[in-house]
N, C-alpha and C positions, 0 to 999 in steps of 0.2 A: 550240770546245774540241777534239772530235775529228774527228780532218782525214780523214774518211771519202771528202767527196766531190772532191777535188785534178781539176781539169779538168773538175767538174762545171758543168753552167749548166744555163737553165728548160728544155731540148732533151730533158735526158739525164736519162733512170732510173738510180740505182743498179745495178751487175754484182752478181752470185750471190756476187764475191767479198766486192764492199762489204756488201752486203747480210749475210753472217757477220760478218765482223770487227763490225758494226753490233750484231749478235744477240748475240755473244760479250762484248760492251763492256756491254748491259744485265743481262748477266745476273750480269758480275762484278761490276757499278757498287755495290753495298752492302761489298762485299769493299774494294774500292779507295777509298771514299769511307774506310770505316772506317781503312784502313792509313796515307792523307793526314791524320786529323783525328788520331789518337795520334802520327805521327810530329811535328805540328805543336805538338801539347800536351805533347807528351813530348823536344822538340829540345835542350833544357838537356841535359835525361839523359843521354839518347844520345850528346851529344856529349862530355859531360864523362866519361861514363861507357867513351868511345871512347878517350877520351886518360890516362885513369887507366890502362887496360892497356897503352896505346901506351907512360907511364910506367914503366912493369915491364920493358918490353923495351927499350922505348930513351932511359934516364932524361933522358942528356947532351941528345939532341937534341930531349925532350920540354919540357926546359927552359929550352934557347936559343930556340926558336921557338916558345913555347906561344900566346903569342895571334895569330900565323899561323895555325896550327895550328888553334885556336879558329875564328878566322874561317871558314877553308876546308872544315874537316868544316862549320860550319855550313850555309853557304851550298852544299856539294855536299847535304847534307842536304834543303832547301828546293828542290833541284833534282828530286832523287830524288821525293821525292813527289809534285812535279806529275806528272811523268815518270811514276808509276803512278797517279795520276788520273786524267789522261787518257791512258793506253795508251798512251804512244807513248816509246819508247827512243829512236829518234831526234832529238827533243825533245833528250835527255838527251846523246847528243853531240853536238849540233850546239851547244847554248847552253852546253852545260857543259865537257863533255870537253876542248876544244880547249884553251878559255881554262884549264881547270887543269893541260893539259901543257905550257903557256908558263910558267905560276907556278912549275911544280915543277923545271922546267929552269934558271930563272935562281935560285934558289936551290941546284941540283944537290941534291935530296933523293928522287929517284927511286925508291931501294929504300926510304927510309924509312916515305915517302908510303903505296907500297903496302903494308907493312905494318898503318897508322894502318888504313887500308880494311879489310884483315882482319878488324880486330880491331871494326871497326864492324859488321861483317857477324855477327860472332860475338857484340856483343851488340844487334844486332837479333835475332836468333834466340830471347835470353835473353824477350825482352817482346813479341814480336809471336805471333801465334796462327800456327799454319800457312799456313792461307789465305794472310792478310796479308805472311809472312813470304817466303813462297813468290815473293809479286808484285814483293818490295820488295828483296831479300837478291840476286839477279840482277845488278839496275841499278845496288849497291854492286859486286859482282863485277864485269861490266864494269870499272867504272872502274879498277877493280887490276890488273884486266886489261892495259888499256892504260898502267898504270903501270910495270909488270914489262916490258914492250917497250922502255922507254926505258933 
């Protein structure tokens, strides 16, 4: 799960560096389990709850592609949380990113998209504790990030 030891084999000790990110991963690991297990029971919500605002702001385009729309916050959702489960953001674009800036292109919905992310970040905010929100509200940013690029 966490890709601590990359070029490791039975030779090699862990570096001082692995060894922190190592220390830093147990000590957040109830933080992160807890932010995976609400985002995962609570993904209806969120999503729906992402798209109800994304409706206020951009009704037309909420309503020509809502079960796109549905699908893709879903499954970036399902991305995000493993992605703070196990630490690792690059998870998060390497499996995700890529594949959602080829969907959002051939659809041409690039500002919209980021927007839709905004407004998920803002209500993760609404239901996640800090801690959680803190791990989780980032790895949404990213992706809006790279949404607004395109």
């Amino acid at each position: 799960m966490l890709t601590l030891t990359k070029g490791f084999n039975d030779k090699d000790y862990l570096d001082s560096g692995e060894l922190d990110r190592l220390e830093r991963y147990a000590r957040t690991f109830s933080t992160r389990l807890a932010a995976y297990t609400t985002l995962r029971d609570r993904a209806d919500e969120v999503v729906k709850g992402t798209l109800k605002l994304f409706s206020q702001s951009h009704p037309a385009v909420a309503q020509k592609h809502r079960q796109r729309c549905l699908f893709d916050l879903s499954h970036v959702l399902r991305y995000v949380a493993s992605a703070v489960l196990q630490d690792d953001e690059q998870l998060l674009r390497d499996q995700m990113v890529y594949w959602l800036e080829t969907i959002i292109r051939a659809y041409q919905t690039s500002d919209e998209c980021s927007v839709a992310y905004h407004h998920m970040q803002t209500y993760l905010k609404s239901i996640l504790p800090g801690e959680q929100a803190a791990m989780v509200v980032p790895m949404v940013r990213m992706i809006e990030e790279v949404l607004i690029r395109h």
